[in-house]
N, C-alpha and C positions, 0 to 999 in steps of 0.2 A: 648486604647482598652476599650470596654465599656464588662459587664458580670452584667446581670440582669437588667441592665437600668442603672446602675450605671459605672463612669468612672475609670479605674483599671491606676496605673502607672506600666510598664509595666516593667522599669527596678527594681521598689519595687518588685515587683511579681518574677523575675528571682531571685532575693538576697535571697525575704523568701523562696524559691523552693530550692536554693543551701543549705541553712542552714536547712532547713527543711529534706531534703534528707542527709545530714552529719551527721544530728543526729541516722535518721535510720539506717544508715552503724554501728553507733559506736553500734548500739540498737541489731545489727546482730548477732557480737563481741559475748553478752551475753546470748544470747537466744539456750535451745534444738534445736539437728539439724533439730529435727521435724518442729520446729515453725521457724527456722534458712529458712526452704523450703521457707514459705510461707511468709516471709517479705522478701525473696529477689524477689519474683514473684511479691509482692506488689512496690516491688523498680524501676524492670523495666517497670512495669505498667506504673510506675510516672512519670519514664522518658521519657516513650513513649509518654503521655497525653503534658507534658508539650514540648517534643519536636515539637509533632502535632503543637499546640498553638505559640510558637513562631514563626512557618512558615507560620501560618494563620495571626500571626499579621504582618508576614512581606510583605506578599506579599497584604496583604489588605494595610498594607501604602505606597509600590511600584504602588499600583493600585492605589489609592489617587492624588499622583503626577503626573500621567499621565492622568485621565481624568479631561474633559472639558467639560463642560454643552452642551447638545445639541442643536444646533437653527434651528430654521426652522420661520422664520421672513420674513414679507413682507418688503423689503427694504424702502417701499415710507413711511410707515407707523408704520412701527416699531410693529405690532401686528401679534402675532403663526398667522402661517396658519395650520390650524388645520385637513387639508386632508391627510398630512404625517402622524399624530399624533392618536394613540389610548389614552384610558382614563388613562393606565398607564405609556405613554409616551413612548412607546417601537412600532417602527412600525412594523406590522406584515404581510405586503404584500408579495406576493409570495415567501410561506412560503417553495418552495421546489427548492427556489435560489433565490440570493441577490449578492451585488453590492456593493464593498470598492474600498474608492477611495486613494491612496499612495502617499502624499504629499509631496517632496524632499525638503529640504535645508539645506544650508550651515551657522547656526545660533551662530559660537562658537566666544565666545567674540572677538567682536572687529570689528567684522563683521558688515554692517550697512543695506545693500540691503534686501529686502524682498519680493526678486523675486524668486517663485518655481522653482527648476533646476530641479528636475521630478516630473514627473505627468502621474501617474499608475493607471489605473483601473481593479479590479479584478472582476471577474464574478466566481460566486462563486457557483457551481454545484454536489451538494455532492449527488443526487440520481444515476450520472453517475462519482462522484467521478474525478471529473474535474475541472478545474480552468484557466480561458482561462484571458489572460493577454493583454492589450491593451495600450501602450504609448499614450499618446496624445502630441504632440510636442510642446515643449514651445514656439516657432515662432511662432505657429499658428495663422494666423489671425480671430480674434473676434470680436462682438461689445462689448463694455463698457455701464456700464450705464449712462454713459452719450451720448452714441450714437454716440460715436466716434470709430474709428478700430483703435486697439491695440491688441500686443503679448498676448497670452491668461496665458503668466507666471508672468505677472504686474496684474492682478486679483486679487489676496492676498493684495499687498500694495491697490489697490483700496478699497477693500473689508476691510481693517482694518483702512484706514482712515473714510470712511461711516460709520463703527460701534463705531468708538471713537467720529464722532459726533452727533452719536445717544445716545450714553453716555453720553456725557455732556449734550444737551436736556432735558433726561429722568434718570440722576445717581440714580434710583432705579431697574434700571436693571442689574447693577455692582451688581459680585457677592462678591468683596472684597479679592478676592483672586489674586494673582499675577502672572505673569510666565515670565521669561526674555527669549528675545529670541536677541541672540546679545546684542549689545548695548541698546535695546529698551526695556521697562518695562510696561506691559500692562495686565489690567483682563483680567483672563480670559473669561468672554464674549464676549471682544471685539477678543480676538483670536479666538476663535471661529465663529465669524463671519467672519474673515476674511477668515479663511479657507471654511465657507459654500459660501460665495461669489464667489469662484473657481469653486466648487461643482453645484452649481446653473447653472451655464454656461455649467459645461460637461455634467449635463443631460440633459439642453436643446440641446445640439449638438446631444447627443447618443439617445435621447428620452427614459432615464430609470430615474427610481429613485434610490437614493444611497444611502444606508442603515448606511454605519459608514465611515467617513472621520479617516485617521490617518496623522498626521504629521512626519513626522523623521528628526532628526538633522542626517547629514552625519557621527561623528561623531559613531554613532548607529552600522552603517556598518563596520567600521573598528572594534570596539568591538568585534560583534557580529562573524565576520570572525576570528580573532584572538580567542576568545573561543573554534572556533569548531576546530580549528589546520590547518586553510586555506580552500581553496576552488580548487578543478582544473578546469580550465579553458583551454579553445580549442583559443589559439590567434592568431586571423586570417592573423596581418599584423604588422610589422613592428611598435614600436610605440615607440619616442625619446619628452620627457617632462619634463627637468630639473626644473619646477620651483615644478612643482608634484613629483620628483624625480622618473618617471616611464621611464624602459629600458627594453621594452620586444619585443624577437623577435617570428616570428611565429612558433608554435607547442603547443604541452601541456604542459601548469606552473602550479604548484600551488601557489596561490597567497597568501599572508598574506594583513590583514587590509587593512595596508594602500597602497599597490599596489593595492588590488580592489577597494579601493576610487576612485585611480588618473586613473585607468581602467575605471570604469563605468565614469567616469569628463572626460574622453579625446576628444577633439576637435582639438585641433591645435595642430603641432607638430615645433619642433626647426628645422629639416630643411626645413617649408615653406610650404606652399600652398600648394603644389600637395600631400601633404602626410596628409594634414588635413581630415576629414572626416564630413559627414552629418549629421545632430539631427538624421535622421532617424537611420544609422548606430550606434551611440551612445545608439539611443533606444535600439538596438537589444544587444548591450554589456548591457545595463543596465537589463534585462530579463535572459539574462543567468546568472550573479550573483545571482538574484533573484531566480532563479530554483534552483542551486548549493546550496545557503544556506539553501531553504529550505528542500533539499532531503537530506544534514546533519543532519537537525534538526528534519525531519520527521524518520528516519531510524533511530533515537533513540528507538522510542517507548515506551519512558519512560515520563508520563505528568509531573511527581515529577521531572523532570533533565529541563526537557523543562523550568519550571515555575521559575527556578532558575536562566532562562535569564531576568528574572524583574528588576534584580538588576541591570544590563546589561540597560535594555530600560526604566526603571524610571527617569532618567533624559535627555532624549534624544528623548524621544515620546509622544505626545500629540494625546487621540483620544476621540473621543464622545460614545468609547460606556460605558454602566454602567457595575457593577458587574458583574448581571443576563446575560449580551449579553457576556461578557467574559466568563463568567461559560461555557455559553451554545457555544459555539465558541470552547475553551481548550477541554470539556468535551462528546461533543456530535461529534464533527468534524476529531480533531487528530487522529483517526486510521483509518479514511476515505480516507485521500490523501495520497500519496507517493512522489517521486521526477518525477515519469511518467504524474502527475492529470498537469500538466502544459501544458498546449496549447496557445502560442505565435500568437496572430493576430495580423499580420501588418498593420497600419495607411496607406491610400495610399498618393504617394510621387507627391503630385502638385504644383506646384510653377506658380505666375504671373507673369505680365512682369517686376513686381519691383522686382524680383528675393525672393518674400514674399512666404512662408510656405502657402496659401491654400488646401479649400476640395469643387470643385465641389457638385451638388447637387445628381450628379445619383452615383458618387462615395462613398458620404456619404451614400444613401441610401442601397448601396450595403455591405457597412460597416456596419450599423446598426441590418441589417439581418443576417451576418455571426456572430457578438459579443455577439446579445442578443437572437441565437438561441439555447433554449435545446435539438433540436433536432439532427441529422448528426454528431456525436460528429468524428464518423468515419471517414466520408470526409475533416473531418477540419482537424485531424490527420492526412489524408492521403497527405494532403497537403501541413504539414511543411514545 
């Protein structure tokens, strides 16, 4: 922690603060009750100051570990495109709603793949106090930059081998700083890129710009559910997954962790094919957790309990935005939404003759209009 320009050690600071404040108690001991008043009122001043400060240095070093510079790079050439970019780095386009995009993986050691298992984009509409949510299906067919058609959840692995050899190229773009993800050991620029290489694709698909990419280690979600004391969930069917250890049958559960991990992951089931289910269907399980832990987390009402999940998401999430877009995110937003601001828009479900995950063009188009309008919020509701 820095105090005046200068760098403070922070567990020094906690030791003189304990023996500093031990003396005053003993100082208490001797002093008229008159003055006895006023050095306990000075005591808990103290403790109050230094408690402040502890939780501003912690959650400033929780925020440290999760962000990642942000890129905005022309791929061929490796130089800012500087249309996203104002002069202090923070884009400020439509400033009365913005576009996060929710990066899933599964990165806990030992893992090796570094293919997105979800990909969520939030539209983010706090004048109507709304949040409309969008899967994009990880089959989906793409082009690549290399102008070949590929699932749009191998993006990432393209998108972080492109930036690792832009890194070697140009190693004055490394920022020196590391992040493991899995087995793999990479700066974080080059994760970052890989993650805006995904990014690049979904707004060209959606035709928006996207304000703050976030990553999640899976790991994140089971935490995060277990903290709030589970989630209940509405289960629609039948669902046998021994290597997930998931045995749920349909009605209301409430889930702990790691059941809404192997929930929102479930695809196939142990008795076979006809019990397996769609990305599309899987999408929709993974939006209801989504909704559930948010409307825990928002029906606190409390920012101080909320920001105490850092501890929670400091090593399990990686996102581009800074301080200032957190401050103003926590501080200006949290008593905006509820568990109601959540509006689910479905991807529409086209498949070719290769049995491939496509999107028509008039399909797209009609997606496009219902995701990125401010307007009808009512029809989109009434349309659940």
């Amino acid at each position: 922690m820095a105090i005046g320009g200068r760098k403070i050690d922070m567990s020094k600071f906690i030791e003189y603060f304990a023996n500093s404040t031990r003396s005053l108690r003993i100082q208490i001991q001797s002093v008229s009750p008159k003055n006895k008043i006023i050095y306990i009122l000075l005591f808990f001043l103290s403790v109050g100051i230094i408690s402040a400060t502890v939780f501003a240095y912690q959650v400033k070093k929780n925020i440290d570990k999760m962000m990642i510079p942000e890129t905005r790079m022309t791929e061929t050439t490796g130089q800012k495109n500087d249309q996203y970019e104002t002069d202090d780095g923070i884009r400020q386009e439509n400033n009365n709603h913005f576009y996060v995009l929710v990066m899933g993986m599964d990165y806990r050691e030992g893992h090796h793949s570094l293919l997105t298992d979800l990909l969520m984009v939030f539209h983010v509409i706090p004048e109507e106090s709304v949040i409309k949510l969008l899967s994009i299906p990880r089959d989906l067919i793409v082009e690549n930059s290399r102008g070949y058609l590929d699932k749009m959840n191998t993006l990432f692995y393209e998108g972080y081998l492109l930036y690792q050899e832009m890194a070697e190229q140009d190693p004055s773009m490394l920022t020196g700083n590391t992040v493991e993800l899995g087995s793999r050991k990479m700066d974080k620029i080059v994760l970052s890129g890989a993650m805006s290489h995904t990014r690049n694709k979904i707004e060209e698909l959606l035709d928006i710009d996207i304000e703050h990419m976030v990553l999640v280690d899976f790991q994140a979600l089971v935490s995060l559910v277990d903290e709030v004391g589970g989630i209940e969930i509405e289960v629609k069917r039948s669902m046998r997954y021994k290597e997930t250890n998931l045995y749920l049958e349909p009605g209301l559960r409430v889930l702990n962790g790691e059941e809404a991990l192997a929930f929102v992951r479930y695809r196939q089931d142990d008795r076979g094919q006809r019990y397996y289910i769609s990305d599309f269907e899987r999408a929709k399980n993974q939006q209801e957790v989504v909704k559930k832990l948010a409307d825990k987390i928002l029906s606190w009402r409390n920012i101080t309990k909320s920001l105490g999940l850092l501890d929670i998401l400091s090593d399990n999430l990686k996102t581009d935005m800074n301080y200032s877009d957190m401050y103003t995110m926590i501080t200006k937003y949290y008593d905006v939404f509820d568990g109601n601001s959540f509006v689910s828009i479905p991807f529409p479900e086209h498949y070719n003759s290769k049995k491939e995950v496509i999107i028509p063009e008039d399909s797209l188009e009609n997606l496009r209009n219902t995701f990125n309008s401010i307007n009808s919020i009512n029809s989109i509701n009434d349309g659940k």
